[in-house]
N, CA, C and O of each residue as an XYZ file, in Angstrom:
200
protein
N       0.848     -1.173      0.000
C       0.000      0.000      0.000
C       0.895      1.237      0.000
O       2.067      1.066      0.333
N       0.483      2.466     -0.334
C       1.269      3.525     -0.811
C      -0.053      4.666     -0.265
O      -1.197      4.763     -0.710
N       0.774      5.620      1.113
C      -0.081      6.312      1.304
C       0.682      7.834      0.977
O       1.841      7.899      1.387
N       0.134      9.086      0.265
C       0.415     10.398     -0.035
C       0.267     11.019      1.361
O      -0.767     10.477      1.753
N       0.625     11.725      2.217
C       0.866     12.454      3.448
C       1.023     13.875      3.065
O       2.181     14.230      2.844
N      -0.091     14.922      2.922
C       0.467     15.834      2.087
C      -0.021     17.033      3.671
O      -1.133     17.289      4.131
N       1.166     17.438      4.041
C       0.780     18.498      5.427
C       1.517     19.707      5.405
O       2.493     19.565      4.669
N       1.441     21.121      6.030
C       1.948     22.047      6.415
C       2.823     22.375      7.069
O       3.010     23.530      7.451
N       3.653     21.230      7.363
C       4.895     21.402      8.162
C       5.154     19.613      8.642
O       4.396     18.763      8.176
N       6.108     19.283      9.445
C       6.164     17.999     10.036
C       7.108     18.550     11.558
O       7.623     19.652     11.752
N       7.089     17.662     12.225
C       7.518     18.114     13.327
C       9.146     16.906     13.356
O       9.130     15.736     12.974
N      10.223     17.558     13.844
C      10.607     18.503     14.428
C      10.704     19.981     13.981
O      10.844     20.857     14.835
N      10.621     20.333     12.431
C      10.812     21.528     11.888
C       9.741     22.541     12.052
O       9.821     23.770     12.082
N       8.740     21.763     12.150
C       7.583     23.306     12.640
C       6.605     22.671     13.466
O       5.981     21.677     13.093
N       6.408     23.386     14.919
C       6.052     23.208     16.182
C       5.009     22.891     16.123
O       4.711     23.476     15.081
N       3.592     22.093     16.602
C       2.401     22.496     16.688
C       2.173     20.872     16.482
O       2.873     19.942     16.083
N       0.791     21.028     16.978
C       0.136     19.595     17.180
C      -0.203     18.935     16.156
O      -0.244     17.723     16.369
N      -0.612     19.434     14.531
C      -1.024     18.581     13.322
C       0.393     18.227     12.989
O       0.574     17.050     12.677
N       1.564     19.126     12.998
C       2.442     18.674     12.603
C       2.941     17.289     13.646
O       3.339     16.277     13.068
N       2.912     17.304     14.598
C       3.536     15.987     16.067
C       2.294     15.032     15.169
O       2.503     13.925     14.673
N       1.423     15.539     15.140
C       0.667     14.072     14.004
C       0.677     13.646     13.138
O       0.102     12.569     12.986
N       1.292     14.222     12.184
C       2.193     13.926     10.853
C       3.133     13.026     11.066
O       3.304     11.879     10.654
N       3.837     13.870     11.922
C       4.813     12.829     11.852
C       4.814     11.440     12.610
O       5.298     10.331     12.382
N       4.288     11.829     13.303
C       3.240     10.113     13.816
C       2.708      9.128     13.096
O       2.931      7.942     13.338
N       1.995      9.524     12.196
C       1.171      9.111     10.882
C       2.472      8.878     10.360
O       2.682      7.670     10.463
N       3.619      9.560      9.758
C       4.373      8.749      8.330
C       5.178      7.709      9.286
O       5.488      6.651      8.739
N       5.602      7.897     10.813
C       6.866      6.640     11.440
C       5.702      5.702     11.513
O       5.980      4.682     10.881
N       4.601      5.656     11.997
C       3.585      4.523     12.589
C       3.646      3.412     10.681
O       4.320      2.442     10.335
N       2.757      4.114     10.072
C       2.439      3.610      8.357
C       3.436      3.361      8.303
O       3.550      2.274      8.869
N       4.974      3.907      7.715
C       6.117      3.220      7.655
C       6.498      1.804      8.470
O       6.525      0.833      7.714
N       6.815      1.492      9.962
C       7.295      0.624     10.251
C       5.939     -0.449      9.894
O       6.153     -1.642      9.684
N       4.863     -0.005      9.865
C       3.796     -1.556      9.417
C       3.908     -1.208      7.749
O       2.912     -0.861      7.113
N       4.986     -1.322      7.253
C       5.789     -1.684      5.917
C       4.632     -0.978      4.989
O       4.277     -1.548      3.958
N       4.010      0.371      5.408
C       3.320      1.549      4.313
C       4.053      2.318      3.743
O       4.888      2.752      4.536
N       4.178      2.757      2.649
C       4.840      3.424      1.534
C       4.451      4.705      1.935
O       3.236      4.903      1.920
N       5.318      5.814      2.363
C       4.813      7.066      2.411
C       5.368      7.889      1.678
O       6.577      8.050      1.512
N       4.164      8.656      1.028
C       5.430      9.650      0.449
C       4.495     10.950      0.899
O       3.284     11.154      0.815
N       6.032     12.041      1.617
C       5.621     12.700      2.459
C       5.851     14.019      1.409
O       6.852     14.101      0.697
N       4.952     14.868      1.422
C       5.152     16.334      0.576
C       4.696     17.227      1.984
O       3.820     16.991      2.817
N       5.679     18.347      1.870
C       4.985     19.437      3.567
C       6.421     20.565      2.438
O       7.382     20.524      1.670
N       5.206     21.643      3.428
C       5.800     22.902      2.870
C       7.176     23.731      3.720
O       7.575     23.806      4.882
N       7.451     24.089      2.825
C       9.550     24.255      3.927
C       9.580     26.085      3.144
O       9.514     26.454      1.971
N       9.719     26.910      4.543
C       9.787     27.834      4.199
C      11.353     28.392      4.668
O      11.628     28.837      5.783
N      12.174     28.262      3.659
C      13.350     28.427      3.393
C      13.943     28.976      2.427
O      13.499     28.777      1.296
N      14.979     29.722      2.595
C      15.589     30.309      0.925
C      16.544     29.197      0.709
O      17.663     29.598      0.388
N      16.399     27.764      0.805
C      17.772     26.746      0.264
C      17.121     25.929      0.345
O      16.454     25.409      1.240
N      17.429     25.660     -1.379
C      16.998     24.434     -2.251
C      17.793     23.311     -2.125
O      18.998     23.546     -2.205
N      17.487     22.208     -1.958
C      17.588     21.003     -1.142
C      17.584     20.406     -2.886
O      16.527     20.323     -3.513
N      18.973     20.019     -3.509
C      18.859     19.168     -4.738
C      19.439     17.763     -4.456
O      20.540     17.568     -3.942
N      18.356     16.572     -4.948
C      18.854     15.463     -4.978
C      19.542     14.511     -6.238
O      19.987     13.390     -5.993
């Protein structure tokens, strides 16, 4: 299974309770072997190239 996680921040990088549930939601789905793919918005001037 392959779940999309699409949120406003994730926690540790931005404070607040939806984010501490985000990131709850992608470690929990991950270790019971769920596909996450996580998109959250990063308000930064540095582009992160892979």
């Amino acid at each position: 299974m392959r779940i999309a996680l699409i949120t406003d921040g994730i926690a540790p990088y931005v404070l607040g309770g939806m984010q501490k549930h985000s990131f709850y939601l992608a470690k929990y789905f991950s270790k019971n072997k769920i596909h996450v793919d996580l998109v959250h918005y990063n308000d930064s001037n540095t582009t992160l190239m892979l």
